[in-house]
C-alpha positions as CSV (number, residue, x, y, z in Angstrom):
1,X,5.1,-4.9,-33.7
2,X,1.9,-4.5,-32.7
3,X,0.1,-2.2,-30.0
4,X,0.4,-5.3,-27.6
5,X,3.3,-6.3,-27.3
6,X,4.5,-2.7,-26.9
7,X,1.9,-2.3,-23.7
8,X,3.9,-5.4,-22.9
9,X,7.6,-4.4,-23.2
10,X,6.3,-1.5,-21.6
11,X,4.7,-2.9,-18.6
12,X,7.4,-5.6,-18.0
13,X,9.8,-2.9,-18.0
14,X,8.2,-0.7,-15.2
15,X,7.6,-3.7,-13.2
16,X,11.5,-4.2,-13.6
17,X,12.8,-0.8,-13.1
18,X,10.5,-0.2,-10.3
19,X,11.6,-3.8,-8.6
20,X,14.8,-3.0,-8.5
21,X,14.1,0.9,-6.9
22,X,12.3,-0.4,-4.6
23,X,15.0,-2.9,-3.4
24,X,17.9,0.1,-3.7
25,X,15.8,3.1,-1.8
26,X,16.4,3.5,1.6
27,X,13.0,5.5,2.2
28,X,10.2,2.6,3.4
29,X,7.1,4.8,2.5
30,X,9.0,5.2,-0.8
31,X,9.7,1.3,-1.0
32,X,5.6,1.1,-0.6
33,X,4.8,3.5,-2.7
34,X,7.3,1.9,-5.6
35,X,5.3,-1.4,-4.6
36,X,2.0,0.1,-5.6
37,X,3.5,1.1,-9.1
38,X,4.2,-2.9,-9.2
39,X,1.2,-4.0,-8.3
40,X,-0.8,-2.0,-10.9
41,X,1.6,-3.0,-13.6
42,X,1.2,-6.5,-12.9
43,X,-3.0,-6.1,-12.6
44,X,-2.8,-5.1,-16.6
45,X,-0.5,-8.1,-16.7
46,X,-3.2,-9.9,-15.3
47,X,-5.4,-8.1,-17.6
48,X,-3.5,-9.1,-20.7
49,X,-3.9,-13.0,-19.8
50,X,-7.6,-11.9,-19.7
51,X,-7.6,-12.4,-15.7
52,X,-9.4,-9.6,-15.4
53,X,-11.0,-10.9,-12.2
54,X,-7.1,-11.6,-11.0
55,X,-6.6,-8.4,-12.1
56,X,-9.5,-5.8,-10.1
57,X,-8.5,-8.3,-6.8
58,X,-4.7,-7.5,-7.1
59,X,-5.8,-3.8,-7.2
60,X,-8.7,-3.9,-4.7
61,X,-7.0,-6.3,-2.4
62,X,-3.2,-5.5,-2.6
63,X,-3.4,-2.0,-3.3
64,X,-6.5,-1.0,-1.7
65,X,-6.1,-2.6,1.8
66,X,-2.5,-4.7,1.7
67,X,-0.5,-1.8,1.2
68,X,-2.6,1.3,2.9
69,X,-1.8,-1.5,6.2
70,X,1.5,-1.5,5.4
71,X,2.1,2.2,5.2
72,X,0.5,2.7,8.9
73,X,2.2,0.2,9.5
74,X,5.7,1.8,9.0
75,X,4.2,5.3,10.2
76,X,3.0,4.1,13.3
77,X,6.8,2.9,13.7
78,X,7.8,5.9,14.1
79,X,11.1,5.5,12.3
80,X,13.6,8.4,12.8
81,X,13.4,10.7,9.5
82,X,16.6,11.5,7.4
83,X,17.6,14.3,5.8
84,X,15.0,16.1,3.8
85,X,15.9,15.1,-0.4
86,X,15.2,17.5,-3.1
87,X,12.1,18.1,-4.3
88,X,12.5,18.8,-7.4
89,X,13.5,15.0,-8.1
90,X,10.5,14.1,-6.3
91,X,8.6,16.2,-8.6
92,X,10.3,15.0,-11.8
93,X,9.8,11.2,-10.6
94,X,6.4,11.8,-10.2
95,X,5.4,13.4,-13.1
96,X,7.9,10.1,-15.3
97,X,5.7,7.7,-13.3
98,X,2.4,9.8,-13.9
99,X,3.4,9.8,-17.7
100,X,4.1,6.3,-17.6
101,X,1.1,4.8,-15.7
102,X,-1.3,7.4,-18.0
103,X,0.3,5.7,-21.4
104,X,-0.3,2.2,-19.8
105,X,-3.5,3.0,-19.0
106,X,-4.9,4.3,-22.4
107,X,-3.4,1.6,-24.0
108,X,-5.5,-0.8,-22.2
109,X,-8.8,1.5,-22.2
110,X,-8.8,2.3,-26.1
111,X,-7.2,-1.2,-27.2
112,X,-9.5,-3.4,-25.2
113,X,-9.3,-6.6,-28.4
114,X,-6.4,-8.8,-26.5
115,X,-8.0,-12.1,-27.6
116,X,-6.0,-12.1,-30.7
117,X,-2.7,-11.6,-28.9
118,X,0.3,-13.8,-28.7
119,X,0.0,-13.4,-24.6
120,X,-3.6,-13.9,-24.5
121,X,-4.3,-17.5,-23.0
122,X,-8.0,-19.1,-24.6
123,X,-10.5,-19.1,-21.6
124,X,-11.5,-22.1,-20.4
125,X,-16.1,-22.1,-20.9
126,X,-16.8,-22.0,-17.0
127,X,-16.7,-18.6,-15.5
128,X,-13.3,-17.4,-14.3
129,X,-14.5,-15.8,-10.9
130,X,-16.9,-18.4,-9.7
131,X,-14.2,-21.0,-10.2
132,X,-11.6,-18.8,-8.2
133,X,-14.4,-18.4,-5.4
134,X,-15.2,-21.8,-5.3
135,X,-11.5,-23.1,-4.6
136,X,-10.5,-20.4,-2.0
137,X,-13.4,-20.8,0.0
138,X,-13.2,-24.7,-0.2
139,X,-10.3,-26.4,-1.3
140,X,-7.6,-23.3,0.2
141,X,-10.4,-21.8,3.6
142,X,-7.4,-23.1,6.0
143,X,-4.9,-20.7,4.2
144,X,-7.1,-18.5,3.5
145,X,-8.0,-17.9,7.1
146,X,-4.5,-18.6,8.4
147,X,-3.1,-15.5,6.0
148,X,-6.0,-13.6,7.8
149,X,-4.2,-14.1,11.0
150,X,-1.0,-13.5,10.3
151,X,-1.6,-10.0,9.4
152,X,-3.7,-9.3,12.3
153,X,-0.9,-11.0,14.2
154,X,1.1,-8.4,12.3
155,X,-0.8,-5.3,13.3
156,X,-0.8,-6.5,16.4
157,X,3.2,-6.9,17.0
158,X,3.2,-3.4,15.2
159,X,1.4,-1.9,18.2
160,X,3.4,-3.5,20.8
161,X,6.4,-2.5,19.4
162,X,5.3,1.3,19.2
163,X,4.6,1.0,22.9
164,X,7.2,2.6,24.8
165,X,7.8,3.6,28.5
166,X,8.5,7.2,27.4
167,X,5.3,9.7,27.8
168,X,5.1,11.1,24.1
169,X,2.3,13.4,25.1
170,X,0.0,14.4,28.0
171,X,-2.3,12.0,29.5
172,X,-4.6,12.5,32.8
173,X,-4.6,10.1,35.3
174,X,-7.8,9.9,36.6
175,X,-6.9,9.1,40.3
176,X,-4.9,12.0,40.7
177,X,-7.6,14.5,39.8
178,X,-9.2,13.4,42.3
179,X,-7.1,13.6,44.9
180,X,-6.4,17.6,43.9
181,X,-7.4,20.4,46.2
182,X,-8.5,23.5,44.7
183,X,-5.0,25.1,46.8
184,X,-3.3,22.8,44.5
185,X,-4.5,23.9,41.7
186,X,-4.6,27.6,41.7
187,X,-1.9,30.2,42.8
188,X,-2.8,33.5,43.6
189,X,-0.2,36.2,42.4
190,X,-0.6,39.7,44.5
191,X,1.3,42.2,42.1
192,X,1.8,45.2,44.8
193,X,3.1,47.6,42.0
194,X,-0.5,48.1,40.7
């Protein structure tokens, strides 16, 4: 068995272990989080079938931007907080998936020959990333703009359901300072046992 088809079973298991946590946990930030352990499993995926251009987009795009609006997304929610867990699991969860994603990641820096691999699809002569850029921004610009909207759409009905009728914290009003009196405003206390 060779070192790639161990970074495989590897990878393939994370990406199923963490699927199915992600699905079980009751946490959403933890649910995102567990989605970000996916994601970078599936870039060296990606990375394996020598997409590496697939591969830096699903971390850039997905991870880098995707995901970050999703988790202000569920913070600006404002959903009511549970019980505080231990934090010592936290910790040890952590440091497995630290472990974890540091082996992965080694593996793929210092064994950087996957041509010769049984996963490794031949590339085709034209170049990977001009192809991709061609198609998206001609053959796929309608769904390319219309998944643009949707997630500003998105923010958008995140905002408006944050919106309450409650006063969370202290706001001026404008007209009312300047309909004050400086009577109004300050109260003169005479302490008579001085």
């Amino acid at each position: 068995m060779d070192i790639t088809t161990i970074l495989f079973y590897l990878v393939t298991t994370v990406i199923i272990l963490s699927s199915v946590s992600m699905i079980i946990v009751n946490n959403t930030v933890h649910a995102a989080l567990l989605l970000v352990l996916i994601f970078f499993n599936s870039a060296i995926l990606w990375l394996m079938l020598q997409a590496e251009f697939l591969s830096i987009i699903l971390v850039l795009v997905y991870v880098g931007a995707v995901l970050v609006l999703f988790l202000f997304v569920v913070m600006l929610l404002d959903l009511p907080k549970k019980q505080k867990a231990n934090q010592k699991l936290y910790l040890l969860f952590s440091i497995i998936t630290s472990v974890v994603m540091f082996i992965e990641l080694y593996i793929v820096i210092f064994y950087q020959d996957f041509s010769n691999s049984l996963i490794a699809v031949p590339l085709p002569e034209s170049n990977n990333t001009y192809e991709i850029g061609l198609m998206l921004f001609t053959d796929y610009v309608f769904s390319f703009e219309v998944t643009a909207f949707i997630l500003l759409v998105a923010i958008i009905a995140a905002i408006a359901i944050n919106i309450s009728d409650k006063q969370k914290a202290l706001r001026q009003d404008p007209g009312k300072q300047v309909l004050e009196n400086k009577s109004d405003r300050l109260k003169i206390i005479k302490d008579d046992d001085l």
